[in-house]
TIDREN-579849 format. One record per residue (C-alpha): residue in three letters; x, y, z. Coordinates in steps of 0.05 Angstrom, whole numbers, plus 5000, padded with zeros to 4 digits. Each point is the difference from the previous one (the first is absolute). Layout:
! TIDREN-579849
    aa      x      y      z
   ALA      X      Y      Z
...
! end
This chain:
! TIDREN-579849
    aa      x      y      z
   UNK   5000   5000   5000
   UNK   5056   5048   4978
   UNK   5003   5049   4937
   UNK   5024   4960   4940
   UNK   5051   5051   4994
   UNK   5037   4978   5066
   UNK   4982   4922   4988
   UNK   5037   5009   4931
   UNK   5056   5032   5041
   UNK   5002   4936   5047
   UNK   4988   4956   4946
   UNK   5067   5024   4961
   UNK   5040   5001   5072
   UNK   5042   4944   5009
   UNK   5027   5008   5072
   UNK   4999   5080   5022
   UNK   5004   5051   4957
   UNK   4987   5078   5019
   UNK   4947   5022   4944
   UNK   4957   5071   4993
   UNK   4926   4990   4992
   UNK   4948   5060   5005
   UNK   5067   5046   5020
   UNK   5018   4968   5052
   UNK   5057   4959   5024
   UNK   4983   4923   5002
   UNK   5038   4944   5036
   UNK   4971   4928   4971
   UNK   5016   4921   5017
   UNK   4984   4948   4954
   UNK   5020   4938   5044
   UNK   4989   4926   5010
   UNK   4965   5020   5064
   UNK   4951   5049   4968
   UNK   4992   5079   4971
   UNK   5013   5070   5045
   UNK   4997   5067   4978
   UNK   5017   5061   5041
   UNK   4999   5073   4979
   UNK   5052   5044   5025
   UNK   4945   5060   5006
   UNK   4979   4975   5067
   UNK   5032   4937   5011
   UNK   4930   4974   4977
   UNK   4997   4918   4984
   UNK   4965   5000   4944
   UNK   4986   4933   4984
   UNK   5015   4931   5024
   UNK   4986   4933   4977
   UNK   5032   4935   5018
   UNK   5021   4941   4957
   UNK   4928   4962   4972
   UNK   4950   5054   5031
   UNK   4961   5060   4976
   UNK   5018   5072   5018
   UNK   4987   5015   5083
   UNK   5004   5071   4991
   UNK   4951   5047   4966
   UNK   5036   5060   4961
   UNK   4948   5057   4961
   UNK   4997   4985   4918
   UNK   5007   5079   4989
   UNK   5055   5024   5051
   UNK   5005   5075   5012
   UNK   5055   5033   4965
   UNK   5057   5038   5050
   UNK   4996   5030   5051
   UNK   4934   4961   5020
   UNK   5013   4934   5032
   UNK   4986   4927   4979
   UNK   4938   4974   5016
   UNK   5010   4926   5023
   UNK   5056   4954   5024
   UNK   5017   5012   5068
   UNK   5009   5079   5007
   UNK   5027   5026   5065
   UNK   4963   5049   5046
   UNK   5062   5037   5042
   UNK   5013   5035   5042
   UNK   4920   5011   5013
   UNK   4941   4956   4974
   UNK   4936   5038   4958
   UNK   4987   5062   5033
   UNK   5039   4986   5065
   UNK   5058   5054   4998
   UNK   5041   4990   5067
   UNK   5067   5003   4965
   UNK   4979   5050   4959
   UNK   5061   5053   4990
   UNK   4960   5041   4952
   UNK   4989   5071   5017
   UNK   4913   4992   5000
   UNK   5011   4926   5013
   UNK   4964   4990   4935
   UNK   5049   4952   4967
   UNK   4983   4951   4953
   UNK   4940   4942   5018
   UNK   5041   4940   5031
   UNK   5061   5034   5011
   UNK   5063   5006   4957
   UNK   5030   4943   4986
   UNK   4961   4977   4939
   UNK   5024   5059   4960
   UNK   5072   4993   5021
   UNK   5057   4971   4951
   UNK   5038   4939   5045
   UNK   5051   4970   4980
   UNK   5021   4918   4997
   UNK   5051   4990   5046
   UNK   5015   4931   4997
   UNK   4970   4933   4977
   UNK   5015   4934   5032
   UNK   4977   4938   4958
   UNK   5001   4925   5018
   UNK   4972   4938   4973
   UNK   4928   5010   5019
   UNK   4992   5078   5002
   UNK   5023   5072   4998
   UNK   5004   5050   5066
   UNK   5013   5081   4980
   UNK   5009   5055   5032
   UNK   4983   5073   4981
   UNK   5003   5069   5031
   UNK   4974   5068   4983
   UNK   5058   5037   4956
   UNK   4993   5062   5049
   UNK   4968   5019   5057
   UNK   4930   4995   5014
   UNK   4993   5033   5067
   UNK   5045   5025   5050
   UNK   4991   4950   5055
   UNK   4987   4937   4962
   UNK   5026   4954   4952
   UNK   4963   4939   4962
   UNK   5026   4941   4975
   UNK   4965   4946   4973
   UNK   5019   4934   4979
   UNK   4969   4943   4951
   UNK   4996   4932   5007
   UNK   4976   4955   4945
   UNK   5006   4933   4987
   UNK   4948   4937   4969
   UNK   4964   4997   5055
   UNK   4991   5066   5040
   UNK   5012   5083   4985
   UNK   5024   5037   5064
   UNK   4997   5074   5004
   UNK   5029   5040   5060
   UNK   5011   5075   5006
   UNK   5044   5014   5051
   UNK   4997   5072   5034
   UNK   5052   5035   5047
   UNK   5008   5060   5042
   UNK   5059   5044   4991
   UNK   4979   5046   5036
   UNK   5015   5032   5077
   UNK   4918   4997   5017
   UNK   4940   4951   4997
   UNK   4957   5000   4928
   UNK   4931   4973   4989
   UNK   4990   4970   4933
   UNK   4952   4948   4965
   UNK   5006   4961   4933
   UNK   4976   4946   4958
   UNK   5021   4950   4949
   UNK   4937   5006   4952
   UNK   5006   4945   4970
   UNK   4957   4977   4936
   UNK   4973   4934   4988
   UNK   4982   4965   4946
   UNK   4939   4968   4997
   UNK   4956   4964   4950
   UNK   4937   5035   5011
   UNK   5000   5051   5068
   UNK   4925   4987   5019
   UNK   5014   4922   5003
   UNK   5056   5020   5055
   UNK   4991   4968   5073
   UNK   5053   5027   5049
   UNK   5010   4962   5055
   UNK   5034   5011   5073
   UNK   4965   5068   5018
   UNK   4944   4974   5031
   UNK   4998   5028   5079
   UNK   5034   5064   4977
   UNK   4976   5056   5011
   UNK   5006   5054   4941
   UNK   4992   5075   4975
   UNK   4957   5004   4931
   UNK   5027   5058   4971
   UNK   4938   5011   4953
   UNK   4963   5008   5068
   UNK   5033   5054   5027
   UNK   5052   4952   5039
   UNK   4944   4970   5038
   UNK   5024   4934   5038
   UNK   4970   4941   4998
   UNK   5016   4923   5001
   UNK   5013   4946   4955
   UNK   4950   4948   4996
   UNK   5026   4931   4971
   UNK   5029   5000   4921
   UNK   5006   5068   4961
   UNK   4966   4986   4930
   UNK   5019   5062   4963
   UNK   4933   5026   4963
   UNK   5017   5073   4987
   UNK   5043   5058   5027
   UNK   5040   4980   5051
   UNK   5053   5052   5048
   UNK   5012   4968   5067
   UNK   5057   5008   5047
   UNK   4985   4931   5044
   UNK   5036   5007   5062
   UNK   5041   4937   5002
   UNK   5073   4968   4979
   UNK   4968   4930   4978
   UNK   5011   4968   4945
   UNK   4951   5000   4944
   UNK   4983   4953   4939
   UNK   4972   5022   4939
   UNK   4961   4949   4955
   UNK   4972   5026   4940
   UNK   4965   4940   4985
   UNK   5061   4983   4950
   UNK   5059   5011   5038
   UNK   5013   4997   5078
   UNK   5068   5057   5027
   UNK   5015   5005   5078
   UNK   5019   5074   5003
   UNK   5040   4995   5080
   UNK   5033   5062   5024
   UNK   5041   5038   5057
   UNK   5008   5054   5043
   UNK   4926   5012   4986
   UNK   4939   5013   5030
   UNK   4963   5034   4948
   UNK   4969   4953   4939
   UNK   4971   5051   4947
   UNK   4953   4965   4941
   UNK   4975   5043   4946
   UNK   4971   4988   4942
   UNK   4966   5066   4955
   UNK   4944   4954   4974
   UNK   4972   5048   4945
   UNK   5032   5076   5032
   UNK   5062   4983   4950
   UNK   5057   5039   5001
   UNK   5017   5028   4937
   UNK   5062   4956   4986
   UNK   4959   4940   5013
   UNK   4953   4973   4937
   UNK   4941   4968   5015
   UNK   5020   4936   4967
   UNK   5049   4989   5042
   UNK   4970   5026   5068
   UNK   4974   4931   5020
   UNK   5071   4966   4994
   UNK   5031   5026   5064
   UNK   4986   5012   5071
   UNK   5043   5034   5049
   UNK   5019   4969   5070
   UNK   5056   5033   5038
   UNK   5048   4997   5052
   UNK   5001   5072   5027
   UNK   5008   5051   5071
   UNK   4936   5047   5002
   UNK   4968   5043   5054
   UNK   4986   4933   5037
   UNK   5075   4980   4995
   UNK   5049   5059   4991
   UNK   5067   4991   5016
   UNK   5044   5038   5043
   UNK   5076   4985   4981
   UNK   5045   5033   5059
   UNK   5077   5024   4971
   UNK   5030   4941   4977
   UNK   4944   4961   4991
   UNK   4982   4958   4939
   UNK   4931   4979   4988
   UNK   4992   4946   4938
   UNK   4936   4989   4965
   UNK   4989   4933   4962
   UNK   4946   4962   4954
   UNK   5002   4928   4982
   UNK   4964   4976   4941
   UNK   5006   4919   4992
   UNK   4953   4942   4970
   UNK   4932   4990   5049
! end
């Protein structure tokens, strides 16, 4: 469920190559274990499918064109989540929705392969903020994709932040989804005005969906084709979303019941408070239900 654009880029990879599709700077694997793609505009993963299965992320058909971000993959929310500025250095604190990190240019800085699977690191090529850094590593491999964004304070006082990996699934039809493992939690429907409430057994997902659940469960999607454990840590906050027919405008309608989002994030339920010195790491973990 990629662009045929960036599948013929995968398709013509044999090992890693560093490729440019819709401007931006691409880093692809074509390997016995599977396919990863990761743009250097945000250190989004793109796209990742192992050896003798179907695509597990979503990525939009029509991309936006730069400066806009990606719609799809795994996109990181940092140094705040949505509308959540506590790091926010701006002078209104009106910077960008989900923080800064997913317009940044990072950088590869190193890639360790073995026999069954690939680990990289990347950082931001300059400063994001003045008291934190971000790192995130990638772990990928036939049977699993492992995502962790790694935070630190630099600084010489106590900072408040909040974050998410957003990550994009693919599914074969979104209102055939079932998620399991959130029943018990309670949760804030953001299409209610935050109101709380609790989940009750399986959540079938029928229309629009924007949750935070307050939990740091496991959950398993089953489409009805395809089963994915999505585990996570350092994470209280569970956010599902889904736009049902309020489609952003980078997201055809053909293509708007292929994906739903279920992420490992820190909201208002969960910030974090990271003390000088302090690292705080931030992890998904997508593997076969």
């Amino acid at each position: 469920m990629i662009p045929y654009s960036l599948k013929h880029l995968l398709s013509s990879t044999q090992g890693q190559q560093t490729a440019q599709w819709e401007g931006r700077d691409v880093v692809l694997f074509n390997m016995p274990w599977g396919e990863l793609a990761i743009s250097l505009q945000g250190a989004q993963v793109l796209h990742f499918c192992p050896a003798g299965d179907t695509d597990w992320l979503w990525l939009t058909p029509t991309p936006q064109a730069l400066p806009g971000a990606i719609r799809g993959g795994i996109p990181l929310c940092w140094p705040w989540f949505a509308d959540e500025r506590y790091a926010d250095e701006s002078p209104h604190h009106d910077g960008p929705f989900h923080g800064l990190a997913r317009h940044a240019s990072w950088r590869l800085d190193a890639v360790d392969e073995h026999a069954e699977g690939i680990e990289l690191h990347l950082s931001p090529e300059h400063p994001l903020h003045t008291m934190l850094t971000a790192r995130l590593v990638v772990q990928a491999n036939a049977q699993r994709l492992n995502v962790e964004l790694i935070s630190e304070n630099i600084g010489e006082t106590p900072i408040k932040t909040s974050g998410a990996l957003h990550t994009y699934l693919a599914v074969a039809d979104t209102h055939q989804c079932r998620l399991e493992g959130l029943s018990g939690a309670r949760y804030l429907d953001k299409l209610r005005d935050f109101a709380e409430s609790e989940q009750q057994g399986t959540l079938a997902v029928q229309g629009a969906v924007d949750r935070i659940y307050h939990t740091n469960e496991a959950v398993m999607l089953n489409d009805g084709e395809r089963s994915l454990r999505i585990g996570k840590q350092s994470s209280d906050s569970t956010v599902v979303w889904h736009p049902n027919n309020d489609l952003p405008s980078d997201t055809p309608a053909d293509a708007a019941r292929r994906f739903i989002c279920v992420e490992a994030a820190n909201t208002r339920l969960d910030p974090v408070w990271l003390v000088p010195g302090a690292q705080h790491l931030l992890g998904t973990n997508l593997s076969r239900g």
